[in-house]
N, C-alpha and C positions, 0 to 999 in steps of 0.2 A: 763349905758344904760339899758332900758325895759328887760329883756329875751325874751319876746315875743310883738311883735308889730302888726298889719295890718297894710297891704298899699297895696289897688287897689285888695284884696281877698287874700294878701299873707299871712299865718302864719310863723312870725321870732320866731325862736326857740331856743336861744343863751343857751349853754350847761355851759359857763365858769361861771355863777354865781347861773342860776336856783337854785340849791339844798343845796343854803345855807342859815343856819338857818333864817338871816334876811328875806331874800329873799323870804323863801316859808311862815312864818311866818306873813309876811308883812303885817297891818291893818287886825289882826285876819283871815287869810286865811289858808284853811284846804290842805296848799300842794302846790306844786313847779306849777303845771297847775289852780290853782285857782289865785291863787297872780299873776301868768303872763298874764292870761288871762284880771284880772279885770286891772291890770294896763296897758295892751292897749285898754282899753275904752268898752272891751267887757264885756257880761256876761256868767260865767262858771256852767256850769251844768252837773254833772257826774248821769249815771245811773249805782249803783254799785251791784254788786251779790255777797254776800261771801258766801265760801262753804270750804267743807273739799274734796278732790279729789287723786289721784292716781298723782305723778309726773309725767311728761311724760321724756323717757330716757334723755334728754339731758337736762333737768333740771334739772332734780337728778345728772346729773354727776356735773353742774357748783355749786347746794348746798350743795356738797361731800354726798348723801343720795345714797342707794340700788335705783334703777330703779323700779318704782310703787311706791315707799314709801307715806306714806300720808301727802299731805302738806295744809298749808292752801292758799285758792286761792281769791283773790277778781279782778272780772271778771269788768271792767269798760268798759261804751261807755263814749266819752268824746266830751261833746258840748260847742261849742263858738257860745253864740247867739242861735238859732234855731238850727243850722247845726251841722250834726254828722260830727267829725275831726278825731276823733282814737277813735282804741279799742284797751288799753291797759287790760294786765291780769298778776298780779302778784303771782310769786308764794314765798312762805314764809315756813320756819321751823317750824313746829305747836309748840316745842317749845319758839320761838321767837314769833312767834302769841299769843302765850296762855301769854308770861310774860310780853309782849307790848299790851296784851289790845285790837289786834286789828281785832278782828274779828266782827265787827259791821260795819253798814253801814258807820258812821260816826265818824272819829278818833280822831276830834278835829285841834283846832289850827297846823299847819306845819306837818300835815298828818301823815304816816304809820311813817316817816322817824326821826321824833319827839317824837313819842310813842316808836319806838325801842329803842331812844339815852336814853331816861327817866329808861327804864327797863333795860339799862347794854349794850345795843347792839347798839351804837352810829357806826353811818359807818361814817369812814375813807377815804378811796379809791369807785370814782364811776367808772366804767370801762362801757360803749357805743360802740357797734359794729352797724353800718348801711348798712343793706343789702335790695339788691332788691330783694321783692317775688309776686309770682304769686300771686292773689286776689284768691281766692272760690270763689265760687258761695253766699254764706253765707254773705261772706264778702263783696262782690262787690257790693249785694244786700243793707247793710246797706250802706255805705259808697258811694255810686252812679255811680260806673263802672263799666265797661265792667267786669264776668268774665276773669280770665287770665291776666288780667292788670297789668304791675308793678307796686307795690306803694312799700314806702321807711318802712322798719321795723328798731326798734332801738331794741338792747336786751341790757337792761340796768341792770349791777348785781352792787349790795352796797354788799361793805365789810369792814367789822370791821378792826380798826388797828394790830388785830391779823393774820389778813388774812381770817378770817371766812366767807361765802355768806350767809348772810342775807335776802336778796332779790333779785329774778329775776322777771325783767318785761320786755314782748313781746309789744311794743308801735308799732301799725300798724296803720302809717298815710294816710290819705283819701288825696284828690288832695290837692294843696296849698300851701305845705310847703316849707321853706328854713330853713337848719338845720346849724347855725354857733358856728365854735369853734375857741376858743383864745387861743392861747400860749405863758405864758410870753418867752423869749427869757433871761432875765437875775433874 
């Protein structure tokens, strides 16, 4: 099944295959939301910012770093079609950024996630928490609502099969979504 499909303005967001190599890799795609995006019919367009930045606490705590530590950050809006759908913003180990390569706009075939597995920091474990938050003003303004709106945030952290965090990303999605997960049972 798609990971991501439309039907009637909805984005399906299916969690249980997204992030595997075939998958984000697929017909040269730079990442788990390009390959989903083009295989339901749309077209994906990231506006990305990398930069070097101060962790904020409670990402420092989930990549085991001191609180301010500097990490690397690439700041996306992410478009299906014309329309802004999230702003995700990842934050990264500068040294996992610096041996993955991936401080450039552009990462290449199967994204951030492909460049880490290459330089030694292959993630194992994706662990996704979905919570409701308030919108900013910032936010609501890209994204087309109200101020104070709930929209659905994913915090999505990869970790290496040693247990390491490798990546945390803040996925804050605009209206539209349906977020499905699968669990084998046996």
């Amino acid at each position: 099944m798609p990971s991501t499909t439309t039907s009637g303005g909805t984005i399906l967001r299916d969690a249980t295959s997204r992030y595997r190599k075939a998958h984000r890799e697929e017909g040269g795609a730079h990442g788990a939301y390009d390959a989903e995006t083009k295989r339901a019919g749309s077209a994906p367009r990231a506006e990305v910012n990398v930069l070097r930045d101060s962790a904020p606490a409670d990402i420092a705590a989930v990549l085991g770093l001191e609180p301010g530590s500097e990490v690397a950050v690439r700041a996306r809006k992410m478009f299906q079609d014309d329309q802004l759908v999230q702003l995700a913003d990842t934050y990264i180990p500068v040294d996992v950024a610096e041996a993955a390569s991936i401080e450039q706009v552009d990462t290449g075939v199967g994204g951030i996630i492909s460049r880490m597995a290459e330089a030694g920091f292959a993630q194992d474990d994706v662990t996704e928490d979905v919570t409701q938050v308030a919108a900013t003003a910032e936010e609501a303004g890209a994204l087309g609502v109200e101020a104070g709106e709930k929209l659905l945030q994913i915090l999505h952290v990869g970790r290496t099969a040693e247990g390491r965090a490798v990546e945390v990303t803040r996925h804050l999605l605009g209206p539209g979504w349906t977020l499905r997960f699968s669990v084998p049972l046996a």
